[in-house]
C-alpha positions as CSV (number, residue, x, y, z in Angstrom):
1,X,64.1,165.3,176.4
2,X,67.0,167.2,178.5
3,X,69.6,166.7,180.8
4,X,71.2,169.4,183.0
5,X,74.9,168.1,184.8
6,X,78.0,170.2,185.7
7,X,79.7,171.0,182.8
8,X,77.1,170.6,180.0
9,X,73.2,170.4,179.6
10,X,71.0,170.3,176.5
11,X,67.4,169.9,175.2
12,X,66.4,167.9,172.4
13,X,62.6,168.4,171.6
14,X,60.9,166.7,168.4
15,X,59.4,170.2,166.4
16,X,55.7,170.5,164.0
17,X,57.1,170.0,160.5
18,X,55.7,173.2,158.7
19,X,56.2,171.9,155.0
20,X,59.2,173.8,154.1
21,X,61.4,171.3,152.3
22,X,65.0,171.0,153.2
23,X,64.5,174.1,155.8
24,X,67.4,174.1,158.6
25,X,68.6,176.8,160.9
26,X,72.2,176.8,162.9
27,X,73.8,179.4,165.4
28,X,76.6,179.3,168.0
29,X,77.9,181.4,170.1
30,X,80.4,181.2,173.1
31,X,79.3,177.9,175.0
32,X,76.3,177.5,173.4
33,X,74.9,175.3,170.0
34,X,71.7,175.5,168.5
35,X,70.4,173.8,165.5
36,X,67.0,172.7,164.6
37,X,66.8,169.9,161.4
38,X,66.3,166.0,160.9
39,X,68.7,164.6,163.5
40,X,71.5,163.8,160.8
41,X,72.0,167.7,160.1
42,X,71.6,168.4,163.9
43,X,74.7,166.6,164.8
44,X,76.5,167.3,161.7
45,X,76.1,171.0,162.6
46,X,77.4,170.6,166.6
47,X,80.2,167.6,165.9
48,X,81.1,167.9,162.4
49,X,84.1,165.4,162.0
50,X,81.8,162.6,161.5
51,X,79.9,161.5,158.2
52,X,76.5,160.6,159.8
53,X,74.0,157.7,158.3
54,X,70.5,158.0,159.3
55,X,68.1,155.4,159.7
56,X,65.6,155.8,157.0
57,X,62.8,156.1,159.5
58,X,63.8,159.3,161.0
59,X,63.3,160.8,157.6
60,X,61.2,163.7,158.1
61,X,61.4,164.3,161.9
62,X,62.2,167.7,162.6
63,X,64.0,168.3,166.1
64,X,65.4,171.7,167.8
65,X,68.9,171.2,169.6
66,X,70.6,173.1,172.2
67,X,73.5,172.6,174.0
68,X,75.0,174.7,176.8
69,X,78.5,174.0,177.6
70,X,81.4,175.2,180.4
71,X,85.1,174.2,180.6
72,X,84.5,171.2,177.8
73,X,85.7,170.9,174.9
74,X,83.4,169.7,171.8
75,X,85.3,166.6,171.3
76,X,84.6,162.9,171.2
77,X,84.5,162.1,174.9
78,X,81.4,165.2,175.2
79,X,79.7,163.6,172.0
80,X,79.5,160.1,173.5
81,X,78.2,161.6,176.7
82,X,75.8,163.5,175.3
83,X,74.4,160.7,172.8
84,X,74.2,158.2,175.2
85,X,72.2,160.0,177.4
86,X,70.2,160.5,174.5
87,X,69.9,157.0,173.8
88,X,69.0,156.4,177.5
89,X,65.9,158.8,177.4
90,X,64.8,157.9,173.8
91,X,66.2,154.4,172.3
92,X,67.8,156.7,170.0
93,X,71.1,154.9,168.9
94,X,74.4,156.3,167.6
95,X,77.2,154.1,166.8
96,X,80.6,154.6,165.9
97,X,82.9,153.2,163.3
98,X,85.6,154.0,160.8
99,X,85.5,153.8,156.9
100,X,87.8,155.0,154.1
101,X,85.7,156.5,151.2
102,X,85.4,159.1,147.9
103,X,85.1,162.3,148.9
104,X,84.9,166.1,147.3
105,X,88.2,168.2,148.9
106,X,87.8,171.9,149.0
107,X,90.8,173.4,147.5
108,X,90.9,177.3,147.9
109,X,92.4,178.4,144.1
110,X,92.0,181.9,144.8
111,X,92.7,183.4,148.4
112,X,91.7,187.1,147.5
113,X,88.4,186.1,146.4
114,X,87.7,184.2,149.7
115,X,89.0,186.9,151.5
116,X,86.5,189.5,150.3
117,X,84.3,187.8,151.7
118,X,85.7,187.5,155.5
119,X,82.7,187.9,158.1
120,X,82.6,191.0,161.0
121,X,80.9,189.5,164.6
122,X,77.7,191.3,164.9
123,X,76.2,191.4,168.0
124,X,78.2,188.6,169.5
125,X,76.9,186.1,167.4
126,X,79.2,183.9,166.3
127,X,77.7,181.9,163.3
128,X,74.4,181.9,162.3
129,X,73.4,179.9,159.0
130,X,69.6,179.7,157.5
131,X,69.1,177.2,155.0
132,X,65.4,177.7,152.2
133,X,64.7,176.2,149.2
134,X,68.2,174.9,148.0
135,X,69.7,178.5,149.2
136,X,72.1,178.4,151.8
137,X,72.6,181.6,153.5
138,X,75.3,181.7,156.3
139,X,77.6,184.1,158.5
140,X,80.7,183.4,160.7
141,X,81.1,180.0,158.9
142,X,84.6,178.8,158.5
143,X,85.5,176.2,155.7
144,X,85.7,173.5,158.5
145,X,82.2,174.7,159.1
146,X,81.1,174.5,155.6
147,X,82.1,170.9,155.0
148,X,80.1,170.0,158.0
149,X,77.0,171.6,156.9
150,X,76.9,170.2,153.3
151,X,77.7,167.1,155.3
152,X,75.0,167.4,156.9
153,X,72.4,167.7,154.0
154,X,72.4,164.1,152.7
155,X,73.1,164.5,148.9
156,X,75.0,161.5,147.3
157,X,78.8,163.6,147.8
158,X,81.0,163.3,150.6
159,X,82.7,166.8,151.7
160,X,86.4,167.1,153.0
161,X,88.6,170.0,154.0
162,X,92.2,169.5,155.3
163,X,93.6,173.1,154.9
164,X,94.3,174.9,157.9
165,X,93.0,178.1,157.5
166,X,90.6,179.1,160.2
167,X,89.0,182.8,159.6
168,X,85.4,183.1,159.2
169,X,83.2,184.0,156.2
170,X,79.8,184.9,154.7
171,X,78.5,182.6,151.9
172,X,75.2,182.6,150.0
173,X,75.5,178.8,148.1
174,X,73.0,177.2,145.9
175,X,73.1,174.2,147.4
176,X,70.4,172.5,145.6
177,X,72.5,169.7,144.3
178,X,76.2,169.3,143.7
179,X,76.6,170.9,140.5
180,X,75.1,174.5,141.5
181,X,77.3,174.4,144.2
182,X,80.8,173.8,142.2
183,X,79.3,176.9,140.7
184,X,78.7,179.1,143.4
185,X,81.9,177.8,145.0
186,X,83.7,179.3,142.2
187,X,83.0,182.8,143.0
188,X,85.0,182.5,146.8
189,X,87.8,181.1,144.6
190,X,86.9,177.3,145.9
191,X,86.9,174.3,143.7
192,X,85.9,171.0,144.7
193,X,88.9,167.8,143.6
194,X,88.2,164.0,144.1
195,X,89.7,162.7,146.6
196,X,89.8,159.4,149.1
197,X,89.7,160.1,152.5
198,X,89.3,158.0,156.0
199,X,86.1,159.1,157.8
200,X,84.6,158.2,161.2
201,X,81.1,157.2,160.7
202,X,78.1,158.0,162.9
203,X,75.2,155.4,162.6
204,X,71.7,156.8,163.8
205,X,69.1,154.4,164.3
């Protein structure tokens, strides 16, 4: 499906699963997203202040997003547009609603060893993140950006980041389940605290 109107216009086209378990790719630039994933980590990647919960039956479908975008912001009101005229052209249905719950904050322990690992634009790309087999390979990411990707891969943790610190970075993370990555977190000088947090929650169905 697509839709091209004044400000924005994107595609959303259902993709041939090749077999590669828990295989996602993400880049941005300047008015432009692209992601390609189960429609859970699609969204998580392009509007990232939402914890999304996906209808079981969409488990498994693999779809490519772009969106092209001039003089908008990615906020709520460009969210709601675009997912409604999803839900217009599909039946696919995102609602909206608000829930306190546990969550994982990032605390940054050691700001020298997060540093080191600050990103350089190359070729005027400005993100571009490649997920295979549990390894999480990414560029440009910010630690806003991070929460939103491990948001967006369904483990049994919530993700939460309320510092203010917006430079960009390179990370290679195991990502394979929780525990690998409070390990690999530990060499950007990252640790991961309990915390309770009020979320907005996006319902896919």
């Amino acid at each position: 499906m697509s839709y091209q109107g004044a400000t924005y216009s994107f595609q959303l086209e259902r993709t041939v699963d090749l077999g590669f378990p828990k295989t996602s790719a993400y880049s941005s630039g300047v008015g432009f997203r692209q992601t390609t994933g189960e429609l859970d980590y699609v969204f998580s990647q392009v509007w990232g202040d939402y914890q999304y919960m996906m209808d079981p039956k969409w488990n498994g479908e693999i779809f490519n997003f772009t969106l092209r975008f001039s003089g908008r912001e990615m906020d709520l009101d460009l969210f709601l547009e675009v997912t409604e005229e999803i839900r217009q052209q599909s039946g696919i249905y995102f609602g909206l609603k608000e829930e306190r719950i546990a969550a994982e904050c990032i605390q940054v322990n050691d700001q020298g060893a997060l540093t080191s690992h600050t990103y350089r634009m190359e070729d005027a790309v400005l993100e571009v993140v490649e997920l295979s087999d549990g390894m999480l390979m990414a560029k440009g990411m910010t630690l806003d950006g991070l929460v939103n990707y491990l948001n967006g891969l369904r483990d049994e943790k919530y993700y939460f980041y309320e510092g203010v610190d917006s430079e960009k970075y390179s990370f290679e993370l195991n990502v394979s389940n929780p525990e690998k990555l409070e390990r690999s977190l530990k060499i950007y000088g990252i640790s991961l605290e309990n915390c309770q947090v009020n979320v907005q929650v996006v319902e896919i169905k």
